[in-house]
C-alpha positions as CSV (number, residue, x, y, z in Angstrom):
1,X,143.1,136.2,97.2
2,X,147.0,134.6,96.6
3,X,148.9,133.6,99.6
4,X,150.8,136.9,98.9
5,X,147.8,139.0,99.0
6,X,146.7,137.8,102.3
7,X,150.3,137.5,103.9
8,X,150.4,140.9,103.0
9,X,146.7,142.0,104.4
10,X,147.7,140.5,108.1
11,X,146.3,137.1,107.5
12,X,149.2,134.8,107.9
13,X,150.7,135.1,110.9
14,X,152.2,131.6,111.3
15,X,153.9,131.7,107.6
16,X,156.8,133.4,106.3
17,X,157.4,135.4,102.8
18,X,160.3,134.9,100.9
19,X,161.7,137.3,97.9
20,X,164.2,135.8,95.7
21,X,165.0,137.8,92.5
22,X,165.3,135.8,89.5
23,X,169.0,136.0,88.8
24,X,169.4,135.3,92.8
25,X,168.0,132.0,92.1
26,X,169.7,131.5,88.9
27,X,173.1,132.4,90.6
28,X,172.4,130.0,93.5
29,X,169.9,127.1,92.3
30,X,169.2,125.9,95.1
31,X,165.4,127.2,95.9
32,X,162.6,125.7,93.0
33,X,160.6,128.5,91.3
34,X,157.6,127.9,93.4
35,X,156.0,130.8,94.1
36,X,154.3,133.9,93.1
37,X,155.8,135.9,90.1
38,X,156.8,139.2,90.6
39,X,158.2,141.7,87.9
40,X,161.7,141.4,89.4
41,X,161.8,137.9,91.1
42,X,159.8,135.5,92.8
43,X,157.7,135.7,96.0
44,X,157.0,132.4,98.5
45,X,154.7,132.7,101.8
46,X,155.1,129.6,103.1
47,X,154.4,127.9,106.5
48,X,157.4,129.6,108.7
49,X,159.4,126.3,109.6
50,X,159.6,125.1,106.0
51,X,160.1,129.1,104.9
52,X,163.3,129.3,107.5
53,X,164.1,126.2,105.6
54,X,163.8,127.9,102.3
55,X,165.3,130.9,103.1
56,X,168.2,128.9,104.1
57,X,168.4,126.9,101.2
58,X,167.9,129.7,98.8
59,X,170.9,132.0,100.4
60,X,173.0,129.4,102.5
61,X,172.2,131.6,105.6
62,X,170.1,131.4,109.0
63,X,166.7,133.6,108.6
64,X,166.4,134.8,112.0
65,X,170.5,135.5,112.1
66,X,169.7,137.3,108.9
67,X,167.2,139.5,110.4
68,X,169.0,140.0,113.5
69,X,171.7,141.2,111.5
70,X,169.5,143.5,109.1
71,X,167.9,145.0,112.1
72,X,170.6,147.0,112.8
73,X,170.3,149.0,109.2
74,X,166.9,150.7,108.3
75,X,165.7,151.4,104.8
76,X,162.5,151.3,102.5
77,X,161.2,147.7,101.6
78,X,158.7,147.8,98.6
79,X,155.3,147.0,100.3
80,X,154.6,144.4,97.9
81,X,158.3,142.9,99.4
82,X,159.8,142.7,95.6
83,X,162.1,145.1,96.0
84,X,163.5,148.0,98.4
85,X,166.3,150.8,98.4
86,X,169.4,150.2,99.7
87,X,170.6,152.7,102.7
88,X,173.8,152.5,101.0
89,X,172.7,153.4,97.5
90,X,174.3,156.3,96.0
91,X,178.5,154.9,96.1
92,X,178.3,153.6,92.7
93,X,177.6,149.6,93.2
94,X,174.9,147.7,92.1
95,X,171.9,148.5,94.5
96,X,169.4,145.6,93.5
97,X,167.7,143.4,96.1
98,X,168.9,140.0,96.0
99,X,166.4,138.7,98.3
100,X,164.1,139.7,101.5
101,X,162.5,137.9,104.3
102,X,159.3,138.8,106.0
103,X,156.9,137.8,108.7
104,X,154.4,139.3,110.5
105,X,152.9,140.0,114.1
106,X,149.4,140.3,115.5
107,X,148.0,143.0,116.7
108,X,149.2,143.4,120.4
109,X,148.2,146.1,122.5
110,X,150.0,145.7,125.6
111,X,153.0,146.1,123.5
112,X,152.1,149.3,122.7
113,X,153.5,151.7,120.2
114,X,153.0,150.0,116.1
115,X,151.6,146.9,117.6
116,X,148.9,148.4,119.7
117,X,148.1,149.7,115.9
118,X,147.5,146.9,114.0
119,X,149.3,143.6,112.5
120,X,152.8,144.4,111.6
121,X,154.8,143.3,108.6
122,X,158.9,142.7,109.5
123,X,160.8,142.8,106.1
124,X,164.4,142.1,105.8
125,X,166.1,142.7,102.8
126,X,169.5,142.2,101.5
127,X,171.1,143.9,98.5
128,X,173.7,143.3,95.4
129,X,176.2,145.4,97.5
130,X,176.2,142.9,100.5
131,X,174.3,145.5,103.1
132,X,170.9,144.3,104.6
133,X,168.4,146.2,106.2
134,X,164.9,146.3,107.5
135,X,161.7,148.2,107.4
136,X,158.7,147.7,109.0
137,X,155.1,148.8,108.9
138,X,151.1,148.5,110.4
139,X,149.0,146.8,107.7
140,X,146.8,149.0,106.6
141,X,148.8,151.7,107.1
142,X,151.8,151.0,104.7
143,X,151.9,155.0,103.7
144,X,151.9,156.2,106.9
145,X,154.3,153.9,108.9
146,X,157.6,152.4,107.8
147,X,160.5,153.9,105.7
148,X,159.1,155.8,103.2
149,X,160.8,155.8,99.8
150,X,163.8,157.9,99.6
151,X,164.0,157.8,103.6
152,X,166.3,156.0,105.9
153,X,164.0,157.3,109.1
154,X,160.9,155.4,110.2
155,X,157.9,157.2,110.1
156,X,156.4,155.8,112.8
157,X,158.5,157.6,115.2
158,X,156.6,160.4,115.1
159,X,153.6,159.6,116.8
């Protein structure tokens, strides 16, 4: 199993998952082409202190003020986090993912609601147009919770 594969399966809780596409990191050159190839880009699951690092080095912004921001926008990232579809898609612009950051949580019952559900993957992606946005799902249950494609709504709203 990669480090992608089991990031993705709820087995890496401590480490975070970068997405850089491959003209991002041309355009930047600042992040080495470490990771796991992807048709569109590269992926990186890395321990989550060096990942923050990376993700800072990579776009020359915070991670966690990145996803603070992107929270406040919801829209469909590709389950395999190498792509997504922009809430603002449709104007005209270019509507490509430049570049996502993802963690995950543990199950956590006393939470409630997704968490009591299972391990939870946080995406955060930002796009060619300058929006960023978020989705979020149970692993496991990647069709059934989240954004779905087309969508701006999370699924899992409707319990």
């Amino acid at each position: 199993m990669s480090q992608l594969e089991a990031f993705l399966a709820g087995e890496r809780h401590e480490d975070v998952a970068l997405f850089l596409t491959e003209a991002y990191l041309d355009s930047q050159g600042k992040l080495p082409k470490m990771g796991e190839t992807v048709d569109s880009g590269y992926v990186l699951v890395v321990p989550g202190d060096d990942g923050r690092r990376a993700f800072a080095a990579g776009t020359g912004m915070d991670a966690m003020e990145f996803a603070r921001g992107a929270m406040d926008q919801r829209g469909h990232v590709s389950r395999d986090l190498d792509g997504g579809e922009c809430p603002a898609a449709g104007d005209g612009d270019d509507h490509d993912v430049e570049f996502i950051f993802a963690f995950s949580e543990a199950q956590n019952e006393e939470v409630g609601g997704l968490y009591a559900r299972g391990d939870v993957i946080h995406a955060y992606a930002h796009c060619a147009c300058g929006e960023s946005y978020s989705d979020k799902w149970v692993v496991g249950e990647e069709t059934e919770t989240g954004v779905r494609p087309g969508g701006s709504e999370p699924v899992e709203d409707v319990e």
